[in-house]
N, C-alpha and C positions, 0 to 999 in steps of 0.2 A: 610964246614961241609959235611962227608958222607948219601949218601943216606939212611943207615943204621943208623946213628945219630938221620936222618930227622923220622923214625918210632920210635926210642925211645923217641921222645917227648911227654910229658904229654900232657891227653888227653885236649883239649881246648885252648893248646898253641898256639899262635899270635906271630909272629915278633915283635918286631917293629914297625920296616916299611908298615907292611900290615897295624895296628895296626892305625897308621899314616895314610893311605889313606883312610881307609875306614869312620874315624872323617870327612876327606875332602868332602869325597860325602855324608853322612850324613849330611852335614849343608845345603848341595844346594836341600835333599831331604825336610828336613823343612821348607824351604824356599817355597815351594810346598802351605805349610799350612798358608801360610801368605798373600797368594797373594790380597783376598779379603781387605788389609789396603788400604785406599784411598792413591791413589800419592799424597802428598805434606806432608805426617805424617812422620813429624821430625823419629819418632819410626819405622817405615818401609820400609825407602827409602834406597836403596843401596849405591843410589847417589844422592850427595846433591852437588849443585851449587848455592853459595849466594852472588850477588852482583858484578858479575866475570868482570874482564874489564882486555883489555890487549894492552896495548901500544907499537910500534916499535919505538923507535929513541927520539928526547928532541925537546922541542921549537916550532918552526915553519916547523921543517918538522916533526915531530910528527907524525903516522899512528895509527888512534886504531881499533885494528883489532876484539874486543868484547868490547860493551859497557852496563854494569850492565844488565849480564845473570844471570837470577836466572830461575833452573830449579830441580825436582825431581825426580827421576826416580824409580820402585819399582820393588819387586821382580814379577816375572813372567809377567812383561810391555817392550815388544819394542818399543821405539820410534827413529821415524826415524827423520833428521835435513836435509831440503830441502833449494836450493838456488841457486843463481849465482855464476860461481867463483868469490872469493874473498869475499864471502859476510862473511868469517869467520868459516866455518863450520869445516875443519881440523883443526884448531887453538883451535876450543872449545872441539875437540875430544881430544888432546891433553895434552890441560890442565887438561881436568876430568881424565886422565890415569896417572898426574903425571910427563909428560916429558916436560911440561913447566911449569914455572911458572906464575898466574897471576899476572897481575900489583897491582889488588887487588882482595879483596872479598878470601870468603874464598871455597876450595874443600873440601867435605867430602865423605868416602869412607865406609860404614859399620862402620861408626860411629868415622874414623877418619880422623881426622884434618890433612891431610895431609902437613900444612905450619910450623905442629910442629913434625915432624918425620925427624930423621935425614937421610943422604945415606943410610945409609946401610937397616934401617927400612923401606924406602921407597921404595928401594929394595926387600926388602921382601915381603911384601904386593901389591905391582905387579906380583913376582912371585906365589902368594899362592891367590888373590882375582881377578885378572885382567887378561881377554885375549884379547889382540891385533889381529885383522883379517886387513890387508891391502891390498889394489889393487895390490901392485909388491909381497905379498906373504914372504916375508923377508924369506926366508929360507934359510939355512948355506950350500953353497952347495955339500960341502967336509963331510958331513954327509948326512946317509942316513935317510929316512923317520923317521922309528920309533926312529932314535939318535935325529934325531928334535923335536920329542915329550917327549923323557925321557929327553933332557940336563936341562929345568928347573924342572923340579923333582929331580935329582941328585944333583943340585946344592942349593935345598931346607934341601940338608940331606936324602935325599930318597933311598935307597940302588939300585942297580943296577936291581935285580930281583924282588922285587917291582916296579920299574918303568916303566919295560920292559912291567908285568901284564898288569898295569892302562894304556899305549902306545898299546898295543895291543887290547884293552877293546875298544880304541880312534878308534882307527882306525878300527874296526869292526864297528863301529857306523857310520863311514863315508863310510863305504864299499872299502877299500882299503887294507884289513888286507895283501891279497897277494902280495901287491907290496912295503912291512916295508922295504925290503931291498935295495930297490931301490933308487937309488939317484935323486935330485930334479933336474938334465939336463935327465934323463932318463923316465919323467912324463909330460904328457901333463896341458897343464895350467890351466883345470879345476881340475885333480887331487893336481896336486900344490897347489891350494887353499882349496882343504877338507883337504888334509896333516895340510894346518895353520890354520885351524879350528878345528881339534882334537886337535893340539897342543893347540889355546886357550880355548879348553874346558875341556884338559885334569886335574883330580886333583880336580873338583867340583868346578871348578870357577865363581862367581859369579856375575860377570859385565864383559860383550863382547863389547867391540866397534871396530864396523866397519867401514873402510874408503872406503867407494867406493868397496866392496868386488869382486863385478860381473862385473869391469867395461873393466878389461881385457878376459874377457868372454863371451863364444855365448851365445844366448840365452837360452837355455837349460839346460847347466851348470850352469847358474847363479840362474834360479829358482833352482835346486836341492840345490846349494850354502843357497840362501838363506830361505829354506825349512828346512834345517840343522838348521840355526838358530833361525827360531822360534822353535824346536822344542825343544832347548836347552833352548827358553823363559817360552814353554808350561811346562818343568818339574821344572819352578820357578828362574830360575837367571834372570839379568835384562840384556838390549842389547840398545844401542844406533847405528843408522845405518847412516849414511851419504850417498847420493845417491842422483842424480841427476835426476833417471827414477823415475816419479810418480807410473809406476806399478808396481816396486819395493817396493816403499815405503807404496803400500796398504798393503801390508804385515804387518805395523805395529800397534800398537793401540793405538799411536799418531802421529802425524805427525808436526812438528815447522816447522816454514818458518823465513830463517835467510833475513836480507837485510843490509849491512851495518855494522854489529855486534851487531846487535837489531834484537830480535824476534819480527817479525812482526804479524806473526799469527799464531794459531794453529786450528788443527782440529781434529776429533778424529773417534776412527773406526764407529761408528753408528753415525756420521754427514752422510748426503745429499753425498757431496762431496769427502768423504770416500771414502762412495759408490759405487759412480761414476768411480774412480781409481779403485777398486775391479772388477768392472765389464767389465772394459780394460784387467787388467790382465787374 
């Protein structure tokens, strides 16, 4: 379409695709007005984990790597998952995203069932409810920054200059707009990880989980890292964070302690012990 076309359009005209994104951030703007539902309300949890247990191998060599995780998680709540290696805490980030399955119990995601959605819908609802943040940063390297924020937009049905916008919009939030063009060997590792966190934020997504986000990172980067993230809590999506550093994890406003594949404990941001961690940080 001509530029000239683009001034002939009736006055009030919407793409599509704008049309399209702007529903997207609209849901995570109301999601704002929900935050006060208590975590564990069937009706306001993002994320719903019931009964989750997940088994490696048969018989006698048997591993089970989660044993009956039940957890909720709500809109505008991070909670962070503490522990030893191996106590489970990748495995349960995991499963709540979809990329495993468990051995049982059931995931639910905004209210679906994930164990009754086929490929392609589970697909879907990854790319349009779910951002993935990990420690190595997954990024395509043969694509530059802002092509890593638009490919799941584009591949949602999202027009090319649409996506480009909402990528651009990402990346001004992480403060990186000047370097879209740049490729992911030509960015330092803390920029590498705002890059994967527009990307998980971009589109109005509404459940973040992070692996370890800060853990290839200085210190400095990683608080701004994870600064970004609550702030994406504060405007109402939900975030699960796995982390190893308690002063990380004060950041959140819960905190579980796996051991085993059993929540052993939790604590919360106006406990004592909270506290305590907040005042490290």
């Amino acid at each position: 379409m001509s530029r000239h076309d683009a001034r002939e359009r009736p006055e009030g005209y919407r793409d599509r695709d704008v049309l399209r994104l702007e529903k997207w951030n609209d849901r995570l703007t109301r999601t704002a007005e929900q935050r006060t539902t208590p975590s564990g309300s069937e009706g306001g949890s993002v994320l719903r984990l019931v009964g989750i247990t997940r088994q490696y191998g048969h018989g006698e060599t048997a591993v089970s790597a989660l044993c009956g995780i039940d957890l909720d998680v709500s809109p505008g709540e991070l909670v962070a998952v503490m522990g030893a290696s191996g106590s489970g805490k990748s495995t349960l980030l995991s499963i709540a995203g979809g990329l495993q399955e468990p051995t049982s119990g059931e995931v639910i995601v905004e209210g679906e069932h994930l164990s009754s959605l086929g490929v392609s819908a589970l697909a879907r609802l990854r790319r349009r409810s779910l951002g993935f943040v990990f420690q190595d940063f997954n990024l395509i390297p043969t694509l530059t920054a802002v092509e890593n924020i638009t490919l799941p937009l584009e591949l949602d049905g999202i027009g090319r200059r649409a996506a480009r916008r909402a990528a651009d919009e990402a990346l001004s939030e992480v403060g990186l707009r000047e370097r879209a063009d740049a490729y992911p060997d030509d960015l330092s590792g803390g920029q590498q990880q705002r890059i994967a966190i527009a990307r998980a934020v971009v589109g109005g997504r509404r459940l973040i989980l992070a692996d370890e986000p800060t853990g290839a990172l200085d210190s400095a980067t990683g608080e701004s890292v994870l600064r970004l993230i609550r702030s994406r809590v504060d405007a109402g999506a939900a975030a699960i964070l796995v982390t190893h550093e308690p002063r990380h994890a004060a950041w959140a406003d819960r905190i579980l302690f796996l051991r085993d594949g059993r929540i052993v404990d939790e604590t919360r941001r106006d406990d004592p012990e909270t506290a305590l961690l907040a005042s490290r940080h």
